[in-house]
N, C-alpha and C positions, 0 to 999 in steps of 0.2 A: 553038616556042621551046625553048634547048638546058637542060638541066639548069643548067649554068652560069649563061648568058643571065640565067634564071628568080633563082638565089642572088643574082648580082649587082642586079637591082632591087629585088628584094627588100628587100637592105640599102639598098640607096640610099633606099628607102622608109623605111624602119627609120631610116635618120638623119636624114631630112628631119622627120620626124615627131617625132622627138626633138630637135632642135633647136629648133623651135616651139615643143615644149615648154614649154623650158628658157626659148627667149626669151620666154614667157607666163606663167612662175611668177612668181605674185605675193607677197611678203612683205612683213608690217610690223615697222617700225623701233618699240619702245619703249626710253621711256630710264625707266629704275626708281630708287631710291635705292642708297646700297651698300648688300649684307647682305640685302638684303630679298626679293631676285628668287626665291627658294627660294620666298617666300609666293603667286607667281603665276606660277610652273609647271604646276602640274596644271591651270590655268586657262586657259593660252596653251594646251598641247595637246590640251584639250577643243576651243579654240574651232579648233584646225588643223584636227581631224577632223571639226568639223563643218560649215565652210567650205572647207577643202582651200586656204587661206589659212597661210603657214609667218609663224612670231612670231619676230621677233630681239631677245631681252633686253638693251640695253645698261645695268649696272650703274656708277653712281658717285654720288657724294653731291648729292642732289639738289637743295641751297642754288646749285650753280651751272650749275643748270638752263637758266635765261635766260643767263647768261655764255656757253655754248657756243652756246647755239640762235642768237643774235645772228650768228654769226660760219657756223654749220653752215649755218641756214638756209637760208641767200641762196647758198651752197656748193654746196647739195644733198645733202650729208653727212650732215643733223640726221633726227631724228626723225619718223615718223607722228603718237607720241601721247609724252607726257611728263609725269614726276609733279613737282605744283608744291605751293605752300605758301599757302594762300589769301591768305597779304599781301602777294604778288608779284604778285596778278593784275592791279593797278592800273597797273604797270610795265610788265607785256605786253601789257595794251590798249593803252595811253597808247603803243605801240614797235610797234605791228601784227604781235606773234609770234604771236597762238594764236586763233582763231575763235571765235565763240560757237557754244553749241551748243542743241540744240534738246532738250524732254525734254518728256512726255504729263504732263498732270495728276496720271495714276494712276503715271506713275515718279516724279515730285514728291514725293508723299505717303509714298515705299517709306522717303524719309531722313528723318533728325532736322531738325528747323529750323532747328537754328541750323549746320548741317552744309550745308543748302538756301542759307543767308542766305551764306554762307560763298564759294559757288561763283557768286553773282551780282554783278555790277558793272555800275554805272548801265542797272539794269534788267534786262540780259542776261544769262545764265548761259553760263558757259564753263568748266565742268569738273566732272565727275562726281565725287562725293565717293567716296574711297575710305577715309579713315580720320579719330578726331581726335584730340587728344593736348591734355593738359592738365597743371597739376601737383597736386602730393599730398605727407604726409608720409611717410616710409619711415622705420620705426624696428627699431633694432637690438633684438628680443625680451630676449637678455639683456643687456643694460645697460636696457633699458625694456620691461616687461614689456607696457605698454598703451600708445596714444598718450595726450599729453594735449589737454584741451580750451582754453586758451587761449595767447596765444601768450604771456603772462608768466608762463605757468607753466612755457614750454617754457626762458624768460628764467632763474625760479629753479633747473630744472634745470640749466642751462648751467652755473651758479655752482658749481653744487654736484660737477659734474665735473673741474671744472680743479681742485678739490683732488685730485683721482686722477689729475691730470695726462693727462686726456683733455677731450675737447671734447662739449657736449651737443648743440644745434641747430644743423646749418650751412646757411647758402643764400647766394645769391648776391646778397645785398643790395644793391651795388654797381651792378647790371647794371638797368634798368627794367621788364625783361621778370620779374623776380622782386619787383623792388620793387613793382610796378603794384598787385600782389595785396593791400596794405597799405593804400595811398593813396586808393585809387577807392571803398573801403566808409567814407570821410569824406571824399568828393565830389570828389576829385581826378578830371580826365579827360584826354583824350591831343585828342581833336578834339568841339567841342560837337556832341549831336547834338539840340540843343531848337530848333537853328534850323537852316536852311540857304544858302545864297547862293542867291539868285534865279533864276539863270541854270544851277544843274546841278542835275542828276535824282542827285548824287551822295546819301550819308548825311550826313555830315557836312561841320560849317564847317570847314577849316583853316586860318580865319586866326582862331576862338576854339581861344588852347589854353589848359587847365586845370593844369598841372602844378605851376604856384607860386604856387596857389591858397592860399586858410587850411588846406582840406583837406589837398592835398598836403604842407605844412608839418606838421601832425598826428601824420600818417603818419610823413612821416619822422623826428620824433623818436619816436615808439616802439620805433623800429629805432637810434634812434641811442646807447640806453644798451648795445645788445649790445656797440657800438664803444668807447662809454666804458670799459667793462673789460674791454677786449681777449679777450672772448669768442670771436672769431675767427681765426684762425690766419693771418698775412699771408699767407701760399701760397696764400688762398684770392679775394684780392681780385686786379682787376687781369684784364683782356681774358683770354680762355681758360686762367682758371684753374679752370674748373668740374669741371674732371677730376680736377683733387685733392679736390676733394669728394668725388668719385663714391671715389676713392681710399682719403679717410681712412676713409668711410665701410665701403666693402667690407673694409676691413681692422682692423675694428671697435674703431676710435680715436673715435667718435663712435655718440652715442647715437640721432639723427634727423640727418633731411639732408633739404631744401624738392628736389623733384628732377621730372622729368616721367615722364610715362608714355613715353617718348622711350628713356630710362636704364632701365627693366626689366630688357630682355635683359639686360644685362651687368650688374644685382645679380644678378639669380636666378642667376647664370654661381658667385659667387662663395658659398663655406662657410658665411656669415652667416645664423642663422636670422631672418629680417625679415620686418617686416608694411607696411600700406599705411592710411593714412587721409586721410581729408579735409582741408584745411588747418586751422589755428585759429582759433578766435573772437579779437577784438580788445580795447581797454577801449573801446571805446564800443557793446559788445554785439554787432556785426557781424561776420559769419565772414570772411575773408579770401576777396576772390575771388581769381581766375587768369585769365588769358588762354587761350580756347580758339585752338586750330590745326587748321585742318582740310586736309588734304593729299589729292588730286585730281586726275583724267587729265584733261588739258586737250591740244588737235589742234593740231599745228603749222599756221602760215600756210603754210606752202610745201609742207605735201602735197599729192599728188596722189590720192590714196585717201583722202579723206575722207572720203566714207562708209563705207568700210570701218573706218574708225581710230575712227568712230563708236561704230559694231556690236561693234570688240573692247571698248573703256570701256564700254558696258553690259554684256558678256559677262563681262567681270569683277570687276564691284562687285553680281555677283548675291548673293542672302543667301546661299546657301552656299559659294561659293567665301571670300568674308567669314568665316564663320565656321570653315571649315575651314583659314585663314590664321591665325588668332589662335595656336593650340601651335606655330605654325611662327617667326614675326614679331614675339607679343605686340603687333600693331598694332589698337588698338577700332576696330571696325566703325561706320560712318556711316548703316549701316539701320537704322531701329525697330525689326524682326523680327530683326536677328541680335543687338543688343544684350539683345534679348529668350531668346535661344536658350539652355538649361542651360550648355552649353559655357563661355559667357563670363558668364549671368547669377550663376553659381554659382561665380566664379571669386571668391577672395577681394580680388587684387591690380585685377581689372577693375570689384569691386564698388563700389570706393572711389572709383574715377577717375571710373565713371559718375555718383557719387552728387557729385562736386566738378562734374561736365561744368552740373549744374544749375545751379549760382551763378559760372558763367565768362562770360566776356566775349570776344567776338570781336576780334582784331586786325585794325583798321583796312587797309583794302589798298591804301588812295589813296599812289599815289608820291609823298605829299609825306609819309610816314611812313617812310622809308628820312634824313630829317633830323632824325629825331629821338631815335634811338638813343643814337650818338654822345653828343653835345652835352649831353645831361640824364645820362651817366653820368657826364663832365666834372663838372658840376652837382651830385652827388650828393656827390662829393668834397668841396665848398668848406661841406658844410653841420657 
């Protein structure tokens, strides 16, 4: 055979073999929140180089998670694996977008419980917990050098500022999701869960709801003297006005602000020297709780690498990928051992969240709780 001959199959080799390749490289699609994909970088290309498996980050706000996958899905455009918000999960069952998933006793044990409870619906788990998020107070060092401990005290605070024509406590009163935290520790609830309907392996009744209850009434007037003396700023009430909290607050026009572990990043971003506490006690001696969130890779229905999109959600809710996410994201880790870790156990801003994570309350994920948002902040108004 001629020298040529030989060069020319050579190549022809050379690209047969390279084209198989090319047509056998397998990548996974995830979809991550915005901002956040920086926290699972080093993570994805651990797990490339040890799979030989390539990770495609798609970045966007992950509330409309299911609004794309609905439509990408069925497309073949969507996602291997996707970050969801455990209240959604009852929507994506109940719409056959994301699969359950399977996890050893001994990976059970690796998460917090109510991080575990988080990720299961009627029975099944379908989605690996990657983080949780809860709320707390934030308070501005100088205008409040300590938090205080109840929430009428944060009330005679309040008073005492608008004579300096600044504002002391702000939250989002308005909204349920900040109200709840008032209501529920004098027995207000969102769906009964002392009974169940017969027929489902669900938690809760949803046709008991507790909201205007005696308790719920309670609650809401405790909050409702902040309103009697216009304590609060109108810019503040009213659908996506919580950015002007996050606002007055950063620009140290207020003294505390009711705010999530969600809003970190962008205080610590701002000049304000600020601290973090637990919520406050109430007058009926009861701390305020909050609604826990726990946000989790859950596998699209329409992959086809499932098992692989498996493998990457455990590869990256390992404790250290977890923990070495936290200086990057400020996202709390979902493991007992990374919550445990100096890193975040010794973090001041983590310390608080963790210790509020105790007395929070998981958000219902049954999709008859997307009816009730709305409607009861309607309700909040006429009171």
């Amino acid at each position: 055979m001629s020298f040529v001959k030989s060069w020319v199959l050579a190549a022809a080799i050379t690209c047969i073999v390279s084209s198989v390749s090319t047509a056998n490289a397998i990548e996974l699609v995830v979809w991550e929140d915005a901002g956040k994909g920086i926290g699972i970088k080093k993570a994805a290309s651990d797990f490339t180089s040890a799979t030989g498996v390539a990770v495609k980050v798609v970045e966007f706000r992950y509330i409309y998670a299911l609004e794309r996958l609905r439509l990408d899905g069925p497309a073949g455009t969507g996602p291997d694996v996707l970050l969801l918000p455990n209240d959604a999960l009852g929507s994506a069952v109940a719409q056959g977008m994301i699969t359950p998933v399977y996890m050893t006793p001994k990976e059970k044990s690796t998460y917090v419980d109510k991080a575990l409870d988080a990720a299961t619906y009627n029975g099944a788990c379908y989605m690996f917990p990657k983080s949780i998020e809860t709320l707390a107070v934030f308070y501005n060092k100088a205008l409040l050098p300590k938090p205080l401990k109840t929430l009428d005290d944060y009330y005679i605070n309040s008073l005492k500022m608008r004579d300096s024509e600044q504002y002391g406590l702000l939250a989002k009163f308005d909204d349920l999701y900040y109200t709840y935290g008032v209501m529920a520790p004098y027995g207000a609830y969102i769906f009964n869960t002392a009974k169940k309907n017969s027929d489902s392996k669900d938690t809760y009744d949803v046709s008991d709801i507790g909201l205007a209850n005696e308790g719920a009434i309670q609650g809401a007037m405790e909050l409702k003297k902040f309103y009697d003396k216009d304590l609060f700023p109108s810019v503040i009430e009213g659908r996506g006005a919580l950015n002007n909290i996050i606002k007055l607050f950063k620009n140290g026009k207020a003294s505390a602000a009711i705010l999530g572990s969600f809003d970190l990043m962008s205080i610590r971003k701002s000049k304000i020297d600020f601290g973090v506490a637990p919520l406050p006690y109430l007058e009926n001696g009861k701390q305020m709780t909050s609604f826990l969130g726990v946000r989790g890779y859950a596998i699209s229905h329409w992959t086809n690498k499932y098992d692989l999109a498996v493998k990457f959600a455990k590869f990256i809710t390992q404790d250290k990928y977890s923990v070495d996410r936290y200086p990057l994201t400020l996202e709390l880790p979902a493991t007992k051992d990374s919550l445990k870790d100096p890193l975040i156990a010794n973090d001041p801003y983590a310390k608080s969240f963790v210790e509020q994570y105790a007395n929070a309350l998981l958000m219902p994920a049954n999709p008859e709780m997307s009816q009730v948002w709305l409607p009861y902040e309607e309700a909040l108004y006429n009171i």
